[in-house]
Backbone as CSV, one residue per row, in Angstrom:
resi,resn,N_x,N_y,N_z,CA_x,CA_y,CA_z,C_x,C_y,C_z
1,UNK,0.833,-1.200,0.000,0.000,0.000,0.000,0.868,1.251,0.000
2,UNK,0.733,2.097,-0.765,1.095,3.275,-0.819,1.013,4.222,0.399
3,UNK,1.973,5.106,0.459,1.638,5.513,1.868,2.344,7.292,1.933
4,UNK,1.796,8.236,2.553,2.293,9.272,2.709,2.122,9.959,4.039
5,UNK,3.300,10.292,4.210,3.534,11.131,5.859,3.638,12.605,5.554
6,UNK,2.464,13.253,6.446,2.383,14.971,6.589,2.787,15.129,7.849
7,UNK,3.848,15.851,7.825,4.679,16.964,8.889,4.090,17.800,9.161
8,UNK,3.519,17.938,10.292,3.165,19.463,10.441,3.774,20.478,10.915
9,UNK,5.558,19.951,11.603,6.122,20.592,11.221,5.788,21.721,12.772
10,UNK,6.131,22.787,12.889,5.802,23.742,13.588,4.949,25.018,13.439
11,UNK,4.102,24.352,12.263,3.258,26.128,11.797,2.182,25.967,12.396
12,UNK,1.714,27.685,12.554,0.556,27.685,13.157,-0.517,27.222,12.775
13,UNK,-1.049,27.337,11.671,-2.093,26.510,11.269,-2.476,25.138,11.649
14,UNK,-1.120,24.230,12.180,-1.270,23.168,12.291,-1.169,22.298,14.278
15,UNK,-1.451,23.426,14.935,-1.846,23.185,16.564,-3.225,23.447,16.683
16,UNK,-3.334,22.953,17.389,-4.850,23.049,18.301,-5.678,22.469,17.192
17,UNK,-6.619,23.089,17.022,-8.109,23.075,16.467,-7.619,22.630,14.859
18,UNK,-6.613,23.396,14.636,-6.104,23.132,12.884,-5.255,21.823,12.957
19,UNK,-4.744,21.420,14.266,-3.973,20.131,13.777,-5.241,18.785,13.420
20,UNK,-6.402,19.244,14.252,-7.846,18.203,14.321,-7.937,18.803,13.133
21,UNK,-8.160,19.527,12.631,-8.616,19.879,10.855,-7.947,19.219,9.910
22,UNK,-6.438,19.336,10.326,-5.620,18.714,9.247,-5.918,17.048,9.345
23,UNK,-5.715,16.664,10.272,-6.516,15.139,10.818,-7.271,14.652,10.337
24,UNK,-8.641,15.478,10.248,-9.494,14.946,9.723,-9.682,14.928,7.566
25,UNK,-8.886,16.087,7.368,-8.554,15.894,6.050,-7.927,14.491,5.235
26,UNK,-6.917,14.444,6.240,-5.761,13.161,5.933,-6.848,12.135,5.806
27,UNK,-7.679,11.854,6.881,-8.515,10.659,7.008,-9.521,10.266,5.888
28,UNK,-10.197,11.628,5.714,-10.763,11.553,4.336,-10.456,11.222,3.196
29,UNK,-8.894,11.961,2.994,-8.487,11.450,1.703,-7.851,10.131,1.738
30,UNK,-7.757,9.411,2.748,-7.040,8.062,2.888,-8.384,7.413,2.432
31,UNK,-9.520,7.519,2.918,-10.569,6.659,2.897,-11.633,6.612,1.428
32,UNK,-10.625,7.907,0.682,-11.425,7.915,-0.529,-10.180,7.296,-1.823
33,UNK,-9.079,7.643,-1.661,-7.861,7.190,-2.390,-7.512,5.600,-1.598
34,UNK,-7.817,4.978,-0.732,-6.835,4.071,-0.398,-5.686,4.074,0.315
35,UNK,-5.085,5.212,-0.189,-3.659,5.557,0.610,-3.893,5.957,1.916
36,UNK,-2.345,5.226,2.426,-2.387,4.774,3.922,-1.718,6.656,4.304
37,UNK,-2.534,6.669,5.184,-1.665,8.419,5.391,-0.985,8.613,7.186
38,UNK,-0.372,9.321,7.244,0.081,8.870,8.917,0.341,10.714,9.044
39,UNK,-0.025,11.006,9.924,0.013,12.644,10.373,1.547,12.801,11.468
40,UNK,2.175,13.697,11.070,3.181,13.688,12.663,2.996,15.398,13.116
41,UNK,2.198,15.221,13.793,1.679,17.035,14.150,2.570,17.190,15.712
42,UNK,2.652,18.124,16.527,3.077,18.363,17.433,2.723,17.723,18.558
43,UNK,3.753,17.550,19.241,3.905,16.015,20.644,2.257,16.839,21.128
44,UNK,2.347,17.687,21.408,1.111,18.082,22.487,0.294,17.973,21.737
45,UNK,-0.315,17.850,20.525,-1.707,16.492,19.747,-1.403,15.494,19.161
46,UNK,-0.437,14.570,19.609,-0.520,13.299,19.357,-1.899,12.628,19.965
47,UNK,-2.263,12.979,21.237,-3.160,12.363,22.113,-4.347,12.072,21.312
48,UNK,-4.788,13.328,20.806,-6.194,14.080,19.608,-6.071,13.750,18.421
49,UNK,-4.983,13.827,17.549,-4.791,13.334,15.779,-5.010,11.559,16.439
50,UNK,-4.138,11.086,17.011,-4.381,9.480,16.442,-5.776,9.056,17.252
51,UNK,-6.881,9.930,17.622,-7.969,9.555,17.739,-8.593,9.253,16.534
52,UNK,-7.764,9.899,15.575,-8.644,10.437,13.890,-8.384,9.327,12.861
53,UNK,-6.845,9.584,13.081,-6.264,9.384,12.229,-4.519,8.763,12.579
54,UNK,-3.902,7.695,11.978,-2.351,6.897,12.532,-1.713,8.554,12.811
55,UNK,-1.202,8.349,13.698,-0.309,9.226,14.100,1.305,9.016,15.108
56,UNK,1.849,9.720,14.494,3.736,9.471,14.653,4.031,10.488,15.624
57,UNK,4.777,10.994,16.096,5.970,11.947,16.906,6.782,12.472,15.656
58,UNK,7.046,14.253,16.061,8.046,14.495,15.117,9.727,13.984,15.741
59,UNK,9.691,13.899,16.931,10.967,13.354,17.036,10.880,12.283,18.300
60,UNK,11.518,11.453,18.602,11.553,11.239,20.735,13.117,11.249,20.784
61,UNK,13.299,10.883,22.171,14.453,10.825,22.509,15.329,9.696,22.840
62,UNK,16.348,9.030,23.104,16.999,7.817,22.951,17.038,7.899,24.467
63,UNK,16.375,7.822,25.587,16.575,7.644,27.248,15.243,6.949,27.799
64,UNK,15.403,5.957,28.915,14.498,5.061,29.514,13.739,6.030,30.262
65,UNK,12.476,5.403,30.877,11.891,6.228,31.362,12.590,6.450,32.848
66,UNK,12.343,7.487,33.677,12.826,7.693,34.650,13.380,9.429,34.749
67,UNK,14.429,10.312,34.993,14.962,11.215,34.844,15.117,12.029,33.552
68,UNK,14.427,13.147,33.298,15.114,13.452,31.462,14.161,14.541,31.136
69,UNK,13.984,15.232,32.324,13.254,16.839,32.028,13.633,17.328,30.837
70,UNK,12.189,17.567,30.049,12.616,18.128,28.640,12.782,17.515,27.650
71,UNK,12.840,15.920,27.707,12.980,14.951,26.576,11.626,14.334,26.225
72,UNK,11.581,13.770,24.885,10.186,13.300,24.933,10.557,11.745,24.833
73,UNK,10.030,10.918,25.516,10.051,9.299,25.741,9.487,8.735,24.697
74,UNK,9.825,7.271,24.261,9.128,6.924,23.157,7.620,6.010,23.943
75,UNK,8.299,5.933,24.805,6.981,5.355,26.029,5.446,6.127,26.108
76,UNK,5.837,7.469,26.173,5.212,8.553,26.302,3.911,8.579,25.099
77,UNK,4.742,8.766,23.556,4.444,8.661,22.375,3.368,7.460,22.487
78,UNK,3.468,6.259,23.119,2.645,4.763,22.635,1.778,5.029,23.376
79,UNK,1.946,5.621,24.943,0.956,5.749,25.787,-0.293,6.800,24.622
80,UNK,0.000,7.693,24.163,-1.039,8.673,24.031,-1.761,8.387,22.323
81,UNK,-1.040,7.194,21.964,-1.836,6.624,21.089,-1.059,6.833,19.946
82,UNK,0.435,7.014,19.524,1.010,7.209,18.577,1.256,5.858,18.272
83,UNK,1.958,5.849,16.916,2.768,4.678,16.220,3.765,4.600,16.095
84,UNK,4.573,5.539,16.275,5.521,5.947,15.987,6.356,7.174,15.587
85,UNK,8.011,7.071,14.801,8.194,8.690,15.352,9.179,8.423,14.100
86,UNK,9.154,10.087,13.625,10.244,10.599,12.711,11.341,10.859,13.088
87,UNK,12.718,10.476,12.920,13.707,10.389,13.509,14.920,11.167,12.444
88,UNK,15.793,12.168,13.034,16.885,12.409,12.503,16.513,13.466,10.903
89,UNK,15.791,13.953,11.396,14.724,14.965,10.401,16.018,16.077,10.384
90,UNK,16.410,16.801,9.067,17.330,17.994,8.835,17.319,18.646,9.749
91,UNK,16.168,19.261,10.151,15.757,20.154,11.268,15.907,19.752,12.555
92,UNK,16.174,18.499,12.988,16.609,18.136,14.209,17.548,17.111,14.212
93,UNK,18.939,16.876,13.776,19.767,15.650,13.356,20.055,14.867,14.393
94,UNK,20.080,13.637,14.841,20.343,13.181,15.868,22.255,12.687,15.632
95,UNK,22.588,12.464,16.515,24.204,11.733,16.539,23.823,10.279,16.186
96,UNK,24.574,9.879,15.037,24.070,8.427,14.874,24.558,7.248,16.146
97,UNK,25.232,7.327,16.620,25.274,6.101,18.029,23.671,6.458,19.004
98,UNK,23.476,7.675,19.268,21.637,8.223,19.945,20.679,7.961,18.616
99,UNK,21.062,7.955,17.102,19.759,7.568,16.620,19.582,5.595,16.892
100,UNK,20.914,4.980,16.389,20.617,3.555,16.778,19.955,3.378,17.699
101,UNK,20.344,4.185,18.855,19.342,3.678,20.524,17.731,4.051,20.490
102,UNK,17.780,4.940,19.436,16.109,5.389,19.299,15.693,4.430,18.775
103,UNK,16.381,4.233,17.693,15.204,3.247,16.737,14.897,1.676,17.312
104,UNK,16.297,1.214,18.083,16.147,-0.157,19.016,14.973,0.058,20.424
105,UNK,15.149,1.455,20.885,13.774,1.376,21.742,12.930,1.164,21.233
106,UNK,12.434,1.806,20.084,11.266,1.651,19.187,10.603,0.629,19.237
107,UNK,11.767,-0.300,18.554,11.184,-1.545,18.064,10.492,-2.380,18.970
108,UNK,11.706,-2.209,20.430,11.154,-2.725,21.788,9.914,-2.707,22.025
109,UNK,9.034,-1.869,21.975,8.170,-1.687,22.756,7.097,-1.308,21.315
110,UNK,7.390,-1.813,20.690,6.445,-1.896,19.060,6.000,-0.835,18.817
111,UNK,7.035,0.572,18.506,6.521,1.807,17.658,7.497,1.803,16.383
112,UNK,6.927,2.376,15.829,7.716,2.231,14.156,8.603,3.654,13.848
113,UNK,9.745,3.574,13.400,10.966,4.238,12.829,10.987,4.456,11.506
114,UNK,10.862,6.215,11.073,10.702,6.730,9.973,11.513,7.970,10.038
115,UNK,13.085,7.281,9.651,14.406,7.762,9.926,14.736,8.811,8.497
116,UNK,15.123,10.349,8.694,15.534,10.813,7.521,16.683,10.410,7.096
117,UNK,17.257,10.821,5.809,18.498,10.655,5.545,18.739,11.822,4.226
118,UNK,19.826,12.084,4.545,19.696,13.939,4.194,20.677,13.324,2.506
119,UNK,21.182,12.164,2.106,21.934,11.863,0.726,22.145,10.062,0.550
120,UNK,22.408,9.764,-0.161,22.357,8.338,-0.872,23.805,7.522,0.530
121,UNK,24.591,8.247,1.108,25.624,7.437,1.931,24.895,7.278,3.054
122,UNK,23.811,8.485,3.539,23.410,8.262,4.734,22.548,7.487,4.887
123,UNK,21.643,7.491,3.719,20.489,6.312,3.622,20.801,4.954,4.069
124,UNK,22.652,5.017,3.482,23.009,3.686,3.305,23.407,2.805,4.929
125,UNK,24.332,4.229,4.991,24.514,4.267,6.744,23.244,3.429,7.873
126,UNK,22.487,4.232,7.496,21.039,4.421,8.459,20.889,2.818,8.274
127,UNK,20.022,1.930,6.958,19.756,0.942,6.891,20.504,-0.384,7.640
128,UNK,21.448,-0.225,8.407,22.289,-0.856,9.101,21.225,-1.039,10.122
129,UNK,20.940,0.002,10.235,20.069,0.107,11.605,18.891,-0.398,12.023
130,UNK,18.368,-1.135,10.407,17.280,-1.935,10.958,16.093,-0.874,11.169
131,UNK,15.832,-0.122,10.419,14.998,1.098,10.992,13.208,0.670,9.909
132,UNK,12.656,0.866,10.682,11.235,0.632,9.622,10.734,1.316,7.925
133,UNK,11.609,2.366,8.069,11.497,3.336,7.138,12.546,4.275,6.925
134,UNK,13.031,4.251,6.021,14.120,5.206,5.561,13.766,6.396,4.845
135,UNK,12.951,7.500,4.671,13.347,8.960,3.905,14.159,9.782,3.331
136,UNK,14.341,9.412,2.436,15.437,10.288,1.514,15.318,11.808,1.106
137,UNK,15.586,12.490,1.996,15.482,13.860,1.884,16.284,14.782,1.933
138,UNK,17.001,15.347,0.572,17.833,16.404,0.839,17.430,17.980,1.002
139,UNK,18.348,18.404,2.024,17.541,19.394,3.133,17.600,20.540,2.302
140,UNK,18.513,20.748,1.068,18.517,21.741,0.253,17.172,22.364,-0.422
141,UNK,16.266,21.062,-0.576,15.168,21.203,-1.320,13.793,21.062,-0.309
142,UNK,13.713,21.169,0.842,12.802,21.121,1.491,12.338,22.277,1.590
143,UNK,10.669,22.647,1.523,10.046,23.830,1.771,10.483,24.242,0.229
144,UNK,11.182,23.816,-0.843,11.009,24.852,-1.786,10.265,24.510,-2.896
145,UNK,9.780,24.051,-2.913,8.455,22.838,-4.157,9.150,23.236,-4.950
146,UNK,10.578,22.274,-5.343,11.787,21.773,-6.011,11.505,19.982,-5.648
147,UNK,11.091,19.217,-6.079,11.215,18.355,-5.484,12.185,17.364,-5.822
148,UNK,12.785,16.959,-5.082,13.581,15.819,-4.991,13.688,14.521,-6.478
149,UNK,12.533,14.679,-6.119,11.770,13.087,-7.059,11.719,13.477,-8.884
150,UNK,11.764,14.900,-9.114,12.195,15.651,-10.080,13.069,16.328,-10.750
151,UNK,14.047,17.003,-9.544,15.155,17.738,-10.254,16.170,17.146,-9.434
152,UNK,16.355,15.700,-8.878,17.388,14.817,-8.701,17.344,13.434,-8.661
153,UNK,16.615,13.098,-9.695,16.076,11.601,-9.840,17.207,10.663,-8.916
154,UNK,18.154,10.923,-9.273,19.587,10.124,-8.842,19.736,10.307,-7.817
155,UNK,19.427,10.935,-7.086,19.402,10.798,-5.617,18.423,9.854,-4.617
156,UNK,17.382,9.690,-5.587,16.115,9.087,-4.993,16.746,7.561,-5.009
157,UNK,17.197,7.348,-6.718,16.898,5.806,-7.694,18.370,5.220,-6.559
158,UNK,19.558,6.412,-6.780,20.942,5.687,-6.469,20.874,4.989,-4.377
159,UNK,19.438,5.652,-3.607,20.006,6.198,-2.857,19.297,4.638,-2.174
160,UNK,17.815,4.309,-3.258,17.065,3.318,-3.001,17.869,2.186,-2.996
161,UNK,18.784,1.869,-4.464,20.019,0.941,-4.837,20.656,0.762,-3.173
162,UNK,21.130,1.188,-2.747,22.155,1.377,-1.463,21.803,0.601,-0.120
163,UNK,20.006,1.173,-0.404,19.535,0.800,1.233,18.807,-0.363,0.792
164,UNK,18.595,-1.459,-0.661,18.265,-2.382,-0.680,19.299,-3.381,-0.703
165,UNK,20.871,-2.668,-1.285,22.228,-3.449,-0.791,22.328,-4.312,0.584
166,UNK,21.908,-3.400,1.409,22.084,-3.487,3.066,21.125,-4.134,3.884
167,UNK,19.766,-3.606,3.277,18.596,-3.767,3.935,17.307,-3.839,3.639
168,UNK,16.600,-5.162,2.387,15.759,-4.991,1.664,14.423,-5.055,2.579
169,UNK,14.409,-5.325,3.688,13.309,-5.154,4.820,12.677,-4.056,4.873
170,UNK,13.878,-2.528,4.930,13.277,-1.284,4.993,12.561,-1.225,4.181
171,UNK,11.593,-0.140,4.480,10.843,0.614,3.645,11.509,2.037,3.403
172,UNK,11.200,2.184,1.882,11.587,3.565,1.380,10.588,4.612,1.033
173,UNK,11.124,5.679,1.464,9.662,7.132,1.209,10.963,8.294,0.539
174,UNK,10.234,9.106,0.020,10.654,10.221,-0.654,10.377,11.442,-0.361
175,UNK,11.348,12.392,0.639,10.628,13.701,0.825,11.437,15.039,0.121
176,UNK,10.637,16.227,0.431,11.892,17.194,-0.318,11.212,17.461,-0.921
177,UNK,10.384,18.690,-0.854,9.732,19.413,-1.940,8.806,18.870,-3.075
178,UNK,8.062,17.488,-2.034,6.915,16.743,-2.769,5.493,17.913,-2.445
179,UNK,5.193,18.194,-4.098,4.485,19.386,-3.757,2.547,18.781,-4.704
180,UNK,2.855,17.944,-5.557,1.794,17.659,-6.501,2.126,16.035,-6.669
181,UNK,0.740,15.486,-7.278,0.786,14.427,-7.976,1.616,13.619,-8.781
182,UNK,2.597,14.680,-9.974,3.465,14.490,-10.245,5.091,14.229,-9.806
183,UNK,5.095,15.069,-8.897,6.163,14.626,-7.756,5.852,13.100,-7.033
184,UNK,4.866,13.016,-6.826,4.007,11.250,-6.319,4.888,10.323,-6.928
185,UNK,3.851,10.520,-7.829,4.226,9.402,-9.434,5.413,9.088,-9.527
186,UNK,6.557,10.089,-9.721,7.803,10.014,-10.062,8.770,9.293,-8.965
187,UNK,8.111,9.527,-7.614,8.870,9.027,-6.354,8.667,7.554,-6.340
188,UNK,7.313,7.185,-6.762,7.204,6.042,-6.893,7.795,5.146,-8.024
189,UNK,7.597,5.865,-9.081,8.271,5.147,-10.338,9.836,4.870,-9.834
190,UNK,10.765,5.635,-9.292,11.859,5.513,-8.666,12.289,4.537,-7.665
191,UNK,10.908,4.064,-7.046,11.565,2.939,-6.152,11.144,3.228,-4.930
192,UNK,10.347,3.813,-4.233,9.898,4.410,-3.293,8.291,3.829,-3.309
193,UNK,8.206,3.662,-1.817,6.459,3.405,-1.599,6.097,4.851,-0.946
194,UNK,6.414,5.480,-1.060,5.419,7.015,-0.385,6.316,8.081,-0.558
195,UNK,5.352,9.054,-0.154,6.670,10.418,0.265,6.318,11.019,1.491
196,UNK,7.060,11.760,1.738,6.942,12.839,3.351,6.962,14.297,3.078
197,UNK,5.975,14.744,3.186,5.943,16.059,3.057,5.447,16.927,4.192
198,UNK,5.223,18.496,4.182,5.092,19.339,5.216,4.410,20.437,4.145
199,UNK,5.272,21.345,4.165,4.364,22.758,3.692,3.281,22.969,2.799
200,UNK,3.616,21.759,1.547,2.770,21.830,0.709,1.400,21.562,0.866
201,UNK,1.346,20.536,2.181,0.204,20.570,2.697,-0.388,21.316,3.363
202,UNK,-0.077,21.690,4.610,-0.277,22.556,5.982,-0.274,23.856,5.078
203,UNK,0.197,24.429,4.394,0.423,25.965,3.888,-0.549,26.019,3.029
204,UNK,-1.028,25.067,2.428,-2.145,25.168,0.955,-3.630,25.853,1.380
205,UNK,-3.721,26.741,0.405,-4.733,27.119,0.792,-6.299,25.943,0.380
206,UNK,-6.053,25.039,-0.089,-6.770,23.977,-0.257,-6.364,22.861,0.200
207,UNK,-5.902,22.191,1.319,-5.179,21.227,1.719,-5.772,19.950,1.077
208,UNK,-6.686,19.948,0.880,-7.978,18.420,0.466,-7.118,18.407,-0.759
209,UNK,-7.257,18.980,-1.712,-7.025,19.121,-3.132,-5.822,19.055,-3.260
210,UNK,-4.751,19.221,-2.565,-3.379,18.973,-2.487,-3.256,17.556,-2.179
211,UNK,-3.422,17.096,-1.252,-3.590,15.975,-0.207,-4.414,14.581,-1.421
212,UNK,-5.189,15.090,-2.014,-5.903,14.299,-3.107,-4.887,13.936,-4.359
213,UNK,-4.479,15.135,-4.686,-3.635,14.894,-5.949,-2.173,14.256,-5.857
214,UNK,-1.788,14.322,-4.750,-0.960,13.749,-4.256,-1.193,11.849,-4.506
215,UNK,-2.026,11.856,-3.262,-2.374,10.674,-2.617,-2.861,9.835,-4.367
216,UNK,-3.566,10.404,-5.581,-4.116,9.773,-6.462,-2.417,9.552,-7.552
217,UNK,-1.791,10.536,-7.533,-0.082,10.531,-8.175,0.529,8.884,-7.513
218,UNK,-0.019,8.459,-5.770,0.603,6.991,-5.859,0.121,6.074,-6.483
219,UNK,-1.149,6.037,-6.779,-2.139,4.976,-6.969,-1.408,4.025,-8.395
């Protein structure tokens, strides 16, 4: 099944009342396209989106429960009804010896790992790791609806080659300035079961119609 992850990232539109809006969009268009959709909106509505709709963590942290003011637990995340968590995102890089320990808690305690990887070595790197999902996203092209899956095919095709060398278990997604249908299509034709996106959704002034053309580009 085809599958796409919306970031919501830190914009306003997408807390409180608008992260339940965006929620309930995703759900709709999953239930009219097929496609499997998974929301990762801000730790403080995880509790509320995966009432709606699958919902992830934009990040957790690699520490047991106990001491760790300020960290978010992956314990935490399962308690409030998540699935899992985006890990090692441009915007927040983890040290790879702390991402291994994330993604092995994960697995522990059955939440799923949807690890970025910012070029075709790191992808390759990462897949060592046994991680549920690998994202190929170079950070150059994020937020600029440039997408990845278009104006660097070879990054997507070479990067897929690498992490099926290592690790044909993972799953592969495509993010980076997946902005339309056509960006879809192409991620998929490349070797990829989904993509990960953020602005193009949350920022659209039609999110349905984005979210649609998208989701119909995997089919």
């Amino acid at each position: 099944m085809a599958i796409v992850i919306l970031n919501f990232k830190a914009y306003k539109q997408a807390i409180g009342d608008g992260a339940l809006k965006l929620a309930q969009i995703a759900k709709e268009v999953s239930q009219q396209t097929g496609v499997r959709i998974i929301v990762a909106p801000q730790h403080t509505e995880i509790s509320k989106t995966s009432l709606i709709i699958e919902t992830i963590a934009q990040n957790i942290d690699p520490i047991d429960p106990g001491r760790g003011t300020g960290y978010l637990l992956a314990d935490s995340v399962l308690q409030n009804g998540g699935i899992g968590s985006i890990l090692n995102h441009s915007e927040h890089k983890m040290d790879f010896r702390e991402l291994g320990v994330a993604v092995t808690k994960m697995r522990e305690i059955g939440l799923k790992s949807f690890v970025c990887a910012k070029d075709t070595e790191e992808a390759r790197q990462i897949a060592f790791l046994n991680p549920d999902f690998i994202a190929v996203e170079p950070p150059e092209l994020i937020g600029t609806g440039k997408s990845v899956s278009t104006t660097q095919p070879e990054v997507v095709k070479n990067s897929v080659n690498a992490i099926q060398q290592v690790n044909k278990k993972v799953k592969i997604l495509c993010g980076a300035g997946i902005s339309n249908g056509l960006d879809a299509k192409k991620a998929k034709e490349l070797g990829t079961e989904g993509v990960l996106l953020a602005s193009a959704f949350v920022l659209a002034k039609d999110p349905k119609a984005v979210l649609l053309e998208i989701a119909n580009g995997l089919k």
